[in-house]
C-alpha positions as CSV (number, residue, x, y, z in Angstrom):
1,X,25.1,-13.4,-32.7
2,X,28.9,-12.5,-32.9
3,X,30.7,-10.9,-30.3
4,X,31.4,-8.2,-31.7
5,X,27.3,-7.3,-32.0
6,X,26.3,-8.0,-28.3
7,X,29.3,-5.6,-27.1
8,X,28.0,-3.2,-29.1
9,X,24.3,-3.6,-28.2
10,X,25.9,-3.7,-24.1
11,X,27.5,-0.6,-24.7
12,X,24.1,1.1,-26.0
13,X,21.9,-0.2,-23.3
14,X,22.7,2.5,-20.5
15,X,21.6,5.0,-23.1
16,X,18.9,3.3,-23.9
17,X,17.9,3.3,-20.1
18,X,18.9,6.6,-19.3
19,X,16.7,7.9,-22.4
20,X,13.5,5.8,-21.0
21,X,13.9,7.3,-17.5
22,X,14.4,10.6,-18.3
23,X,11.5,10.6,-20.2
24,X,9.4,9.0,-17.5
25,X,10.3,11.7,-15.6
26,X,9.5,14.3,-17.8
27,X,6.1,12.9,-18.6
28,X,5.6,12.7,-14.7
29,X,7.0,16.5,-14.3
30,X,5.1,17.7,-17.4
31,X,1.5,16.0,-16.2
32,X,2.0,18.1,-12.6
33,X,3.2,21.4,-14.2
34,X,0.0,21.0,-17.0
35,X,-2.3,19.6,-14.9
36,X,-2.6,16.3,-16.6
37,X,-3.8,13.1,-14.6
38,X,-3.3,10.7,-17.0
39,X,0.5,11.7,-17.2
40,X,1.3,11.5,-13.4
41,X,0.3,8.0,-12.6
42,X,-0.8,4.6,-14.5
43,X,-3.9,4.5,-13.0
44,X,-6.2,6.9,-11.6
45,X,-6.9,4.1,-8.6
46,X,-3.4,3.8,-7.7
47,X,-1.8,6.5,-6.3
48,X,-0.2,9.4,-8.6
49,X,3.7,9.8,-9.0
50,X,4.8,12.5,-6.2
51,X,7.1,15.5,-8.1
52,X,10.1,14.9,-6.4
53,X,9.8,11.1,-7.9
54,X,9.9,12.6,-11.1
55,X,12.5,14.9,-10.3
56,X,14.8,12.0,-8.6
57,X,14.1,9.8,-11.7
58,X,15.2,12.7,-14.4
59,X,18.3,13.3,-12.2
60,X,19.1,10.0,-12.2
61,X,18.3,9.6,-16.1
62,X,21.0,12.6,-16.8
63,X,23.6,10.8,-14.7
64,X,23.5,8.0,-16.3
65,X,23.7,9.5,-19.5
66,X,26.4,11.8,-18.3
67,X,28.8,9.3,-16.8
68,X,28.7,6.6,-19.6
69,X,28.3,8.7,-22.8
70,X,31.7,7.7,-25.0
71,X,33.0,11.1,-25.0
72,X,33.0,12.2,-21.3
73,X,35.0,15.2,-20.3
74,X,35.3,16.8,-16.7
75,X,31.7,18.7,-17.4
76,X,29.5,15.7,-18.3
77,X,31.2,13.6,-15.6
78,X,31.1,16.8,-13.4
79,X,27.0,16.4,-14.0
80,X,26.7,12.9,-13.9
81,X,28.4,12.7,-10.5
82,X,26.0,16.1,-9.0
83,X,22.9,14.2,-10.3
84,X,24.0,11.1,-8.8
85,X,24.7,12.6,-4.9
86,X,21.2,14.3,-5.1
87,X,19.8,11.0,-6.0
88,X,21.3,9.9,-3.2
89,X,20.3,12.4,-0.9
90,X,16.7,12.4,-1.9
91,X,16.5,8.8,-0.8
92,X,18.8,9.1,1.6
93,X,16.7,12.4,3.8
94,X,13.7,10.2,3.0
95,X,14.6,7.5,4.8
96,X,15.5,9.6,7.8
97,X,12.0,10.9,7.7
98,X,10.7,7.3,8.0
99,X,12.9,6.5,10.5
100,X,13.4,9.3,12.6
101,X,9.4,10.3,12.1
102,X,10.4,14.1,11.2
103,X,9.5,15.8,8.1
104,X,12.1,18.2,6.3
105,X,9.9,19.1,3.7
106,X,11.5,17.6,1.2
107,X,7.9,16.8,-0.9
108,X,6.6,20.2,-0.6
109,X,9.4,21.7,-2.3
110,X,7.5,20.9,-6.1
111,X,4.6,21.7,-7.5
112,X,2.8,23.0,-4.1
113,X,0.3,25.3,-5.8
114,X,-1.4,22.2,-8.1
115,X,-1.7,20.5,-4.9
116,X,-4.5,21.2,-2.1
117,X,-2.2,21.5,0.9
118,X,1.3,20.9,2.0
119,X,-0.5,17.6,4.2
120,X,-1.9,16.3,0.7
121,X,1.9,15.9,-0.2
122,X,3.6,12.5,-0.4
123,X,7.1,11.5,0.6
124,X,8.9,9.2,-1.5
125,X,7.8,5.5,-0.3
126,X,10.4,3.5,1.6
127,X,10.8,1.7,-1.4
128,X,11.3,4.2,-3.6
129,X,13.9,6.3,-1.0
130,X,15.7,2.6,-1.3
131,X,16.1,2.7,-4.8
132,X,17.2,6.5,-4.5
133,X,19.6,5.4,-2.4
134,X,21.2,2.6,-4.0
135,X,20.6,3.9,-7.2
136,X,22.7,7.2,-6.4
137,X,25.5,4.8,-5.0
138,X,25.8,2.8,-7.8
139,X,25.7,5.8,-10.1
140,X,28.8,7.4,-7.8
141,X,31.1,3.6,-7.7
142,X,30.1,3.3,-11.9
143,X,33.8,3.1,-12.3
144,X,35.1,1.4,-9.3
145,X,36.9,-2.0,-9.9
146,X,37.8,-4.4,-7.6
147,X,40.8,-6.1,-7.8
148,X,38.8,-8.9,-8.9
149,X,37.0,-7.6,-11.6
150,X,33.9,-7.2,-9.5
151,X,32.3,-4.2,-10.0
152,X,29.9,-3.3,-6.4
153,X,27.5,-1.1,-8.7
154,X,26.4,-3.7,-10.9
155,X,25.3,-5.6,-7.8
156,X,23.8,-2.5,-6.2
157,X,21.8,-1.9,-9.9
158,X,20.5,-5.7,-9.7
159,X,19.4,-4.5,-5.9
160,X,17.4,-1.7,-7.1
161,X,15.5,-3.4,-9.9
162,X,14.7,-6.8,-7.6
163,X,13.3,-3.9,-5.7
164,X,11.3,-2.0,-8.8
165,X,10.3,-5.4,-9.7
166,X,8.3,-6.5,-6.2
167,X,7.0,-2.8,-6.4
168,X,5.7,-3.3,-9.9
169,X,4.3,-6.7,-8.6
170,X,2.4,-4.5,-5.4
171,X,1.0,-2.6,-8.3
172,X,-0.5,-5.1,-10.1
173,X,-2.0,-7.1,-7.1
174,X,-3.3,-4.0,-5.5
175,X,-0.9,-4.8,-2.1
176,X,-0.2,-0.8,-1.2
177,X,2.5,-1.9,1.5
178,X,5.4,-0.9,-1.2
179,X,4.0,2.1,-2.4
């Protein structure tokens, strides 16, 4: 392949990625808002994907798209950068919960009537806050350079999908511990 074909293909890929997530998302958002089992989880043995999943994943699907569409202006990068701090926060509050053992409610913010109590709603998993976390960070240092070259969100993105990777790995060997 020339050059000239695998820069272009590199510059569609976070499009490509941002389309796929938000569209995971959605699917997730529109099986809790229609009732549809099949739509919020893979299987109905494993556990269904919580709202505010959804929510963080369709967030961070927009900022993506927002910050590395070719024509940016101060709006879309305005967006991309709002989606990418509540990304942030979601995992960020999350965590806290874990580790401070409080609840701010977070989870039963979405969707609490087509569940059966607020106790029958689930927090993010830990590894899943993580992700949030480090996803959101990398989404907010997208453009940061160092003098080097090196740029710390492509690091943090390899991060978060070592992490989606052993997750997807729990998954498929039943081992709940990551979900």
């Amino acid at each position: 392949m020339t050059d000239l074909v695998l820069s272009s293909a590199s510059k569609r890929l976070p499009q490509i990625a941002s389309t796929i997530v938000i569209l995971i998302g959605g699917l997730v958002l529109v099986g809790w808002a229609a009732n549809i089992t099949a739509l919020r989880g893979l299987r109905e043995t494993l556990p269904s994907m919580p709202p505010n999943t959804a929510i963080g994943l369709l967030l961070a699907g927009v900022s993506l798209g927002f910050l590395t569409i070719r024509a940016r202006n101060t709006v879309t990068r305005s967006i991309g950068y709002a989606g990418a701090a509540i990304v942030l926060l979601l995992g960020l509050f999350t965590l806290l919960e874990y580790l401070l053992d409080i609840r701010f409610g977070i989870e039963e913010l979405t969707f609490r009537s087509k569940r059966q109590s607020a106790s029958n709603a689930r927090r993010l998993a830990i590894s899943t806050a993580i992700s949030f976390l480090l996803s959101g960070f990398a989404l907010l240092t997208l453009r940061t350079e160092s003098r080097r070259g090196n740029r710390p969100a492509q690091f943090v993105a390899i991060s978060v999908t070592v992490i989606c990777l052993f997750t997807l790995l729990s998954y498929g060997y039943g081992a709940s511990v990551l979900y």
